[in-house]
ZAKENU-368361 format. One line per field, with one value per residue: x, y, z of N, C-alpha, C in turn. Coordinates in Angstrom, 3 decimals. Atoms other than C-alpha are relative to their C-alpha. Example, Ala and Ser with C-alpha at 12.3 -4.5 7.8 and 13.67 -1.06 7.14 Angstrom:
n_X = 0.890	-0.820
n_Y = -1.190	-1.190
n_Z = 0.000	-0.060
ca_X = 12.300	13.670
ca_Y = -4.500	-1.060
ca_Z = 7.800	7.140
c_X = 0.900	-0.770
c_Y = 1.200	1.090
c_Z = 0.000	0.730
% end
This chain:
n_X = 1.222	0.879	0.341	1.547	0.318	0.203	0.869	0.423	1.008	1.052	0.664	1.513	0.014	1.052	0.629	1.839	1.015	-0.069	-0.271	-1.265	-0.495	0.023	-0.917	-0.983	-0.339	-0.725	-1.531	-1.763	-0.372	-1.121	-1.851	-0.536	-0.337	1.229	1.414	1.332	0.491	1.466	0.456	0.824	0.385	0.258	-1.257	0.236	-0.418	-1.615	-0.982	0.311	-1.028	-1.184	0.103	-0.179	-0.709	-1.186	-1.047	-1.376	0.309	1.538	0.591	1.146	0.020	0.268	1.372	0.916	1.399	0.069	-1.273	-0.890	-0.861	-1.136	0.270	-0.143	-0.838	-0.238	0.366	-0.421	-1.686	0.324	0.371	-0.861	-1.183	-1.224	0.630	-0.754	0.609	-0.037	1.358	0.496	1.286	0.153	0.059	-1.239	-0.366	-1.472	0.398	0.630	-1.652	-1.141	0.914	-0.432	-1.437	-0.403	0.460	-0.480	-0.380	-1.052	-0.494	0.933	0.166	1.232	0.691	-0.796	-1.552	0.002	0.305	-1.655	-0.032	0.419	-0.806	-1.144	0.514	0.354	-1.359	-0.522	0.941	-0.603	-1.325	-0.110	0.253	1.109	0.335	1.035	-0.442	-0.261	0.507	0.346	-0.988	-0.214	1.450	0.043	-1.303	0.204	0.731	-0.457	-0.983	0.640	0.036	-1.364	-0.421	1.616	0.169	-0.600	0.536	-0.176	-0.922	0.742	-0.758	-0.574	0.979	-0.095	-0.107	-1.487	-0.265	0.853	-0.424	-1.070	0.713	-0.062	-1.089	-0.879	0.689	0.177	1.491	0.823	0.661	-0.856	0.596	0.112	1.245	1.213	0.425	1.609	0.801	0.389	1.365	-0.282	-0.413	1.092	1.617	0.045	-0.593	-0.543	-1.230	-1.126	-0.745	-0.535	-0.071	-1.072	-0.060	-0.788	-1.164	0.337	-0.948	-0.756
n_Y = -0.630	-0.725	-1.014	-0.007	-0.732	-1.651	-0.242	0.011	-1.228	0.149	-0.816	-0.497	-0.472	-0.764	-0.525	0.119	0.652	1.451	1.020	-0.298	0.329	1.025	-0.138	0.180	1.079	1.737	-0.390	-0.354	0.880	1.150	-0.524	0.313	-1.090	-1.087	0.658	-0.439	0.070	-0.731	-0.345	-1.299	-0.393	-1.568	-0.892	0.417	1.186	0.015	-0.538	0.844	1.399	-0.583	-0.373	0.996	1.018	-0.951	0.927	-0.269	-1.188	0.057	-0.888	-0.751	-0.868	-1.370	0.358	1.486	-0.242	-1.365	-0.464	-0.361	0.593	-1.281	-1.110	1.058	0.005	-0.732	0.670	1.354	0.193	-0.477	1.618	0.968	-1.091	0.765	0.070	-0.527	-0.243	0.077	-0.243	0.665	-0.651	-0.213	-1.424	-0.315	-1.543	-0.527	-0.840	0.862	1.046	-1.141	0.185	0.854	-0.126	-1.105	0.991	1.427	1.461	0.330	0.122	-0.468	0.089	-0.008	1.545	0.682	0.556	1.560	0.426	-0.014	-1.333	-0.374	-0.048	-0.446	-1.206	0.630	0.155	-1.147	-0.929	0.976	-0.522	-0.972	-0.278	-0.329	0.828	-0.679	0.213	-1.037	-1.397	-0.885	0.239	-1.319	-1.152	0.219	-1.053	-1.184	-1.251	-0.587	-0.856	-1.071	-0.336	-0.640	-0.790	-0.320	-0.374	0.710	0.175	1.037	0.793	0.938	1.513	-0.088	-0.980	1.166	1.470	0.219	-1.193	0.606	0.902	-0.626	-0.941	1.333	0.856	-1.070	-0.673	1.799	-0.242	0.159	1.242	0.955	2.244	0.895	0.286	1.534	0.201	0.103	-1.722	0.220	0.313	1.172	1.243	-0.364	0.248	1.304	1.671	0.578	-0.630	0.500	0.731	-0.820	-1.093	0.280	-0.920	-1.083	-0.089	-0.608	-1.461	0.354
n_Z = -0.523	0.737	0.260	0.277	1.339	0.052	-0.820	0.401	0.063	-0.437	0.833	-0.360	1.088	-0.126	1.033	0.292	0.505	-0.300	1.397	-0.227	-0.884	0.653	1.298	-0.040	-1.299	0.569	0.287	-1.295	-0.846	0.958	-0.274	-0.939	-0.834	0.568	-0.554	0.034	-1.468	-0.274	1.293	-0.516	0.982	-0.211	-1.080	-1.298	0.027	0.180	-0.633	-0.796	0.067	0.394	-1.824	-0.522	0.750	0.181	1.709	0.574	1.413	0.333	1.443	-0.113	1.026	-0.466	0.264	-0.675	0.380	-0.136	-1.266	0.678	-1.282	-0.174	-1.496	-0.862	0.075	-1.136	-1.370	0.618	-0.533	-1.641	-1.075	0.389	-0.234	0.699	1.161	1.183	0.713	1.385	0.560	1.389	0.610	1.113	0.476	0.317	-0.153	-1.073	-1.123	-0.968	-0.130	-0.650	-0.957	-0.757	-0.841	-1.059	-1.417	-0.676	0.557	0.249	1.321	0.962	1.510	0.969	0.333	1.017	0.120	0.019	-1.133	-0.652	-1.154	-1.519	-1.151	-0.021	-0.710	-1.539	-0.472	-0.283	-1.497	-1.422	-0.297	-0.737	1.580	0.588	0.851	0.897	1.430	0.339	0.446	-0.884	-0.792	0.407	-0.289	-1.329	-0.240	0.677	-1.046	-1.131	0.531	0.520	-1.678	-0.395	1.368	0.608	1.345	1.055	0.523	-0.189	0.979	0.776	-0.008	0.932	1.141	0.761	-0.557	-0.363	-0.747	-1.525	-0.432	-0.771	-1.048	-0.781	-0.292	-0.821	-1.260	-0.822	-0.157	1.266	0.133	1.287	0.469	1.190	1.070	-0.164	-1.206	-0.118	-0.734	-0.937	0.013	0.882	-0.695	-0.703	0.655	1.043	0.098	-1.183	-0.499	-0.408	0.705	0.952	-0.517	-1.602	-0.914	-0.022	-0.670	-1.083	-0.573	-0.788
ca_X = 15.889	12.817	11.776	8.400	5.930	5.322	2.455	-0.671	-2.019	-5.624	-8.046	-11.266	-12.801	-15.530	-17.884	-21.845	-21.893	-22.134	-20.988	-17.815	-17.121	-17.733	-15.082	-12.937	-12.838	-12.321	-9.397	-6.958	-7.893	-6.054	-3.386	-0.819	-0.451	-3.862	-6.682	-10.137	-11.453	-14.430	-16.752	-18.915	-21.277	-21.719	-19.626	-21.175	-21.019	-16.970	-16.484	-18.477	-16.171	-13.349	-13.289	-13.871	-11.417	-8.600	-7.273	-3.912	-5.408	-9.044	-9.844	-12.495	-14.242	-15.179	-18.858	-20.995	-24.396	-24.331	-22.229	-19.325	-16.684	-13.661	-15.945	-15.671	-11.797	-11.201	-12.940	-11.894	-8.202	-9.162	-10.718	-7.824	-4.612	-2.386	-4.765	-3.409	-6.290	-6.454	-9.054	-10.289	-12.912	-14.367	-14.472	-12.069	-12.673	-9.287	-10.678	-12.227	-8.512	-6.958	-9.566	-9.015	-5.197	-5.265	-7.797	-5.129	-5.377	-2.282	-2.609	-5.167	-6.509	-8.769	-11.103	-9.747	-6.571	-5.058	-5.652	-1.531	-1.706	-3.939	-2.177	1.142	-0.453	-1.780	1.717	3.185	0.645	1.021	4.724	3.734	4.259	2.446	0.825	-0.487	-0.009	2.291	0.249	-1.462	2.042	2.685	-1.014	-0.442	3.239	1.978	-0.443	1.665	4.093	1.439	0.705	4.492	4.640	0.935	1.482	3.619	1.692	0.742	3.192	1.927	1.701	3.534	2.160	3.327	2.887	6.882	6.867	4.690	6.484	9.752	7.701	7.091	10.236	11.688	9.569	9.416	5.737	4.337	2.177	3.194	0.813	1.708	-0.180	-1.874	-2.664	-6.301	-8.328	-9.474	-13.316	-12.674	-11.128	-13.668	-17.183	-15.418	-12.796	-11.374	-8.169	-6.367	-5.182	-4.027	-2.714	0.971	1.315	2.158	5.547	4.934	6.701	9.528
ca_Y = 10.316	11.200	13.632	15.140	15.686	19.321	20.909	20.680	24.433	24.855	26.557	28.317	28.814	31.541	31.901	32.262	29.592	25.752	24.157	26.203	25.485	21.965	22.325	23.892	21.450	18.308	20.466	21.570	18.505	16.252	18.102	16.947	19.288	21.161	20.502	22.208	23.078	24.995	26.043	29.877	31.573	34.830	37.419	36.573	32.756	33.377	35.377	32.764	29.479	31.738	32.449	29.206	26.892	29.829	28.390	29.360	31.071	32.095	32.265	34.607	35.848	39.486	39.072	36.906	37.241	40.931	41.130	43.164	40.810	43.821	45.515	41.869	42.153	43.944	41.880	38.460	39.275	40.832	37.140	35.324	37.670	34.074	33.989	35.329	36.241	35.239	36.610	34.225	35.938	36.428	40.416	42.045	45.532	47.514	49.581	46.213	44.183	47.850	47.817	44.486	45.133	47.911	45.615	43.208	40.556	38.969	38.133	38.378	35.923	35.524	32.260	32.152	31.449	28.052	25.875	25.558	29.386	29.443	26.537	28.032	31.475	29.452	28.316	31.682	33.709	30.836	31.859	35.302	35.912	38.686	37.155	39.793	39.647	42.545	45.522	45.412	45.253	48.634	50.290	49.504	51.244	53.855	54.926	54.780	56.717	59.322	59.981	61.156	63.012	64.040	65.290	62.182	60.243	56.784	54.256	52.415	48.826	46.821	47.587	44.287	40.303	40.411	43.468	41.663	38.181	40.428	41.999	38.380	36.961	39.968	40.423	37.386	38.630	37.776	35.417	33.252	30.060	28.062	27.908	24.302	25.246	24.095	27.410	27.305	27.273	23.983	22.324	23.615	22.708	19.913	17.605	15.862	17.718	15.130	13.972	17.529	19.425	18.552	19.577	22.801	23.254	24.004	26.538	25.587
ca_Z = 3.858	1.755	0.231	0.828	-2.028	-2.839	-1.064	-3.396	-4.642	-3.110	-5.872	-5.069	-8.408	-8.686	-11.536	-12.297	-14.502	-13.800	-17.005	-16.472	-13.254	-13.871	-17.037	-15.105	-11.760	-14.499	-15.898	-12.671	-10.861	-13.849	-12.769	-10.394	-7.229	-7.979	-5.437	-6.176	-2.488	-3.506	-6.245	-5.767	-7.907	-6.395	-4.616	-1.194	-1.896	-2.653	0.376	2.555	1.356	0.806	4.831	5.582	3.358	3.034	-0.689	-2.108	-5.378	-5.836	-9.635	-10.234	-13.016	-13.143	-14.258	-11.999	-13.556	-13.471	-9.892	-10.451	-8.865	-8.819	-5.929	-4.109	-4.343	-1.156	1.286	-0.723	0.118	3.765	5.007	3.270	3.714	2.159	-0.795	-4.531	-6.659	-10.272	-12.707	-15.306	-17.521	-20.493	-20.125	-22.508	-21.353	-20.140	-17.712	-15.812	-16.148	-14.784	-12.075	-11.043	-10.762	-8.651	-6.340	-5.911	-8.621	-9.248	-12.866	-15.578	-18.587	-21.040	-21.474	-24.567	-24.083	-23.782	-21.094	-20.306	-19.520	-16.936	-15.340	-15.888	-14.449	-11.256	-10.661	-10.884	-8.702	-6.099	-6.250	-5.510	-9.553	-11.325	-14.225	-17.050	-20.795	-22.271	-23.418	-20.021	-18.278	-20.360	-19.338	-15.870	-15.469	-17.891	-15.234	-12.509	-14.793	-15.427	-11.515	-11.584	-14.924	-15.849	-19.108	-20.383	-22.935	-22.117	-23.895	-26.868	-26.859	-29.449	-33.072	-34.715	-34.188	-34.416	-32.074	-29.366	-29.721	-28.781	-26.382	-24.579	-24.983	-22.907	-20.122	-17.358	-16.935	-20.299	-21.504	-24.701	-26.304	-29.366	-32.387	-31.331	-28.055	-27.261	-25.989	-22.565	-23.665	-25.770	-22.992	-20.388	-22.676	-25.134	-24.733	-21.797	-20.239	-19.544	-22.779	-23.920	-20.605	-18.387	-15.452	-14.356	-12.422	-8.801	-6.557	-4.739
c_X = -0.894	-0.591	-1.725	-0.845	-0.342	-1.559	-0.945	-0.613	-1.509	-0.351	-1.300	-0.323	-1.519	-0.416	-1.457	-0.205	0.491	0.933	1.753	0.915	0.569	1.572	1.058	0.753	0.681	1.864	0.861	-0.508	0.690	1.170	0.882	0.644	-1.477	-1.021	-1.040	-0.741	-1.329	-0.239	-1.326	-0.700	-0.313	0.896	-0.177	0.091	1.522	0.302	-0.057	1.339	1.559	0.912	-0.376	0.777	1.260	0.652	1.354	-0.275	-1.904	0.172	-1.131	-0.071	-0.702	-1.641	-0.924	-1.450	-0.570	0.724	1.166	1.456	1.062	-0.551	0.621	1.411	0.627	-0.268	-0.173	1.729	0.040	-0.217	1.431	1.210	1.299	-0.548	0.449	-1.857	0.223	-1.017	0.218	-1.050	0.024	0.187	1.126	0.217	1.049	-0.244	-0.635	1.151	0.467	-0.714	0.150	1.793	-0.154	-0.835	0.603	0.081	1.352	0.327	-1.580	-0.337	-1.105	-0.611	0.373	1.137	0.165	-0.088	1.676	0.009	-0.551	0.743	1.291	-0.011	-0.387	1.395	0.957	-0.611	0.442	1.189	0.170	0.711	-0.994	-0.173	-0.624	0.830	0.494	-0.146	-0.749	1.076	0.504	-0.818	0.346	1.364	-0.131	-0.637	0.683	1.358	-0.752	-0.320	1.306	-0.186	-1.636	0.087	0.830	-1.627	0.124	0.824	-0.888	0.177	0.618	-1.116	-0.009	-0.470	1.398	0.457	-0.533	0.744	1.476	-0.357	-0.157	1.335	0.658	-0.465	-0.638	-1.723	-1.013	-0.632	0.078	-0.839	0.468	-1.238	-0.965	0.140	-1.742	-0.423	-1.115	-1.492	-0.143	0.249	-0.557	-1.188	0.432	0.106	0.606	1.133	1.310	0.717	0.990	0.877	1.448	-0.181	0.849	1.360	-0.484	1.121	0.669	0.000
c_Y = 0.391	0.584	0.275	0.501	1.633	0.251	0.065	1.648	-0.717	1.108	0.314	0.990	0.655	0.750	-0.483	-0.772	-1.214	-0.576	0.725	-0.176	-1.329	-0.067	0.586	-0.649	-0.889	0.608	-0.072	-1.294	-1.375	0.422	-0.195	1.148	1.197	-0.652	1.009	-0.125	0.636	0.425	1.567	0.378	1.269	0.419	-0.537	-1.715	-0.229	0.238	-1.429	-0.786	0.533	0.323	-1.356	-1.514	0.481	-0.919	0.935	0.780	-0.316	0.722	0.446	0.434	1.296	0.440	-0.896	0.277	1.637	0.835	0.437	-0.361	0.788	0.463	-1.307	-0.489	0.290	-1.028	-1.459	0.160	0.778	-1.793	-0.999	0.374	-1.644	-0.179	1.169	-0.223	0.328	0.187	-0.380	0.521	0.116	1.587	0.507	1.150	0.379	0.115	-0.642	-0.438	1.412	-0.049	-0.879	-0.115	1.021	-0.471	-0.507	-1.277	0.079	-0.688	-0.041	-1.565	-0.250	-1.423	-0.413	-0.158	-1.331	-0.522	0.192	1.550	0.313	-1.006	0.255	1.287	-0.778	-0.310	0.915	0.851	-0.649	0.262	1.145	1.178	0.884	-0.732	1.216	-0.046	1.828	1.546	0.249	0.156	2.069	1.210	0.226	1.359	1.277	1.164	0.367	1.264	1.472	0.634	0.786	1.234	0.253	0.419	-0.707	-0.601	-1.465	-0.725	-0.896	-1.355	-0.530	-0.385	-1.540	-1.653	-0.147	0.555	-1.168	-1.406	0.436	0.081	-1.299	-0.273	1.228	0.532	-1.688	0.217	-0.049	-1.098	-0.512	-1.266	0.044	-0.059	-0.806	0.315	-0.255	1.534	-1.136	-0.624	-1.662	-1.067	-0.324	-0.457	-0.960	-1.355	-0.305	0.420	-0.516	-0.914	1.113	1.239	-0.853	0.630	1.132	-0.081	0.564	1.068	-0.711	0.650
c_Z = -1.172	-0.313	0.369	-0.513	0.672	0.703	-1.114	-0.312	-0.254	-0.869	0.532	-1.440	0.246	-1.277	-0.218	-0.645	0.332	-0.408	0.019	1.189	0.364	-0.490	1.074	1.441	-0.694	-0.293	1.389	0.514	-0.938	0.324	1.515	0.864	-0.406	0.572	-0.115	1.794	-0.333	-1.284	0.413	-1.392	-0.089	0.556	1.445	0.578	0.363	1.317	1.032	0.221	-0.291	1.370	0.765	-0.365	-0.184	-1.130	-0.462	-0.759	-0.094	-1.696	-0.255	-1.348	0.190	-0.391	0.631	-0.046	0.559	1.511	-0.469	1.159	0.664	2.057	1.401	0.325	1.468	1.260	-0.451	1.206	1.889	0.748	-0.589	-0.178	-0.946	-1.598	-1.088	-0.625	-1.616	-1.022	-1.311	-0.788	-1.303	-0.943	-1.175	0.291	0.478	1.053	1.307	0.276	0.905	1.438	1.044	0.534	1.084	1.050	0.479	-0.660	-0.427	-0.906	-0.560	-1.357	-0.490	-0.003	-1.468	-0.463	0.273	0.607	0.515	0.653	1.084	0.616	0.397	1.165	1.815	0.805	0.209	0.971	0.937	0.225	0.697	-1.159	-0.079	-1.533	-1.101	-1.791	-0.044	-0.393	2.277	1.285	-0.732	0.291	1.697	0.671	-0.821	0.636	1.229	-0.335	0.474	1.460	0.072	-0.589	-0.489	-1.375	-1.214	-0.451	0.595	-1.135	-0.704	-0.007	-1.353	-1.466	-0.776	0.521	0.205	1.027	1.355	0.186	0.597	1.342	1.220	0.365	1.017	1.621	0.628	0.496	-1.532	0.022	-1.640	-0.243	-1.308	-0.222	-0.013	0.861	-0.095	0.871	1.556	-0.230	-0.675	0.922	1.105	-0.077	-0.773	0.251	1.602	0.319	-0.056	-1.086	-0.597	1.304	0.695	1.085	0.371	1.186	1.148	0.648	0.503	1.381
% end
């Protein structure tokens, strides 16, 4: 009897600018099991096609030409209750990444990270995976610490490059690229995806 392929993760990518959206349609759709259902540029655009395509993971960035996508968090995951929310962005502020967790995103990265992490991260959310790099895996439980204990001190993140590659290897919620990884923006605005990306491992 034969097997039948894996179910394709459905992306709904949401960001104000073209040339990135673009960049990052060519990327996930080189990738096997990764269908692109929709492309948004505003909050009200997202919720629209977001309510009428219901996708697996909406990546969002948290800036949409001065829209502050966080507020649009709430009534993203209201019309789409199977939908995982992943925030791709450029922001680096804390207090926006802490923001968006406590909305409901279900992992976090930077545009300049490597292209393999976000689709590694897509494949974990879709699991039902949180996805955040180490220090904000320490801010996060620090606050829910501090709700208990008000007068502990938030925990420091780690101080070293040796400290933080510990800090990865120990925690199944980290995020980890090699030295030659291509950066997301590079592979987004440069070169062609599909000579430098595998595919990511799907969920079982």
């Amino acid at each position: 009897m034969s097997i039948p392929p894996p179910q394709s993760i459905r992306i709904l990518i949401v960001d104000d600018h073209g040339i990135v959206r673009a960049g990052l349609r060519m990327l996930l759709e080189s990738q096997l099991g990764i269908t692109v259902v929709g492309e948004a540029a505003t909050c009200a655009e997202a919720l629209s096609l977001a309510t009428r395509v219901q996708p697996d993971v909406i990546v969002l960035d948290l800036d949409l030409g001065g829209e502050n996508a966080v507020e649009s968090m709430s009534a993203l995951l209201h019309a789409t209750p199977e939908a995982r929310i992943l925030v791709l962005t450029g922001v680096r502020d804390p207090e926006a990444h802490r923001q968006a967790i406590r909305q409901g995103a279900m992992g976090l990265v930077l545009k300049e990270k490597a292209a393999e992490t976000l689709l590694q991260a897509i494949a974990k959310v879709r699991a039902g995976e949180v996805w955040l790099e180490p220090t904000m895996i320490a801010r996060v439980l620090g606050e829910l610490t501090r709700h208990r204990h008000p007068h502990r001190p938030l925990p420091k993140p780690p101080r070293s490059p040796r400290s933080r590659s510990a800090s990865a290897r120990s925690s199944p919620l980290s995020v980890r690229d090699s030295g030659t990884s291509t950066s997301l923006y590079a592979c987004i605005l440069v070169r062609p995806p599909s000579a430098i990306i595998s595919p990511p491992s799907l969920p079982s």
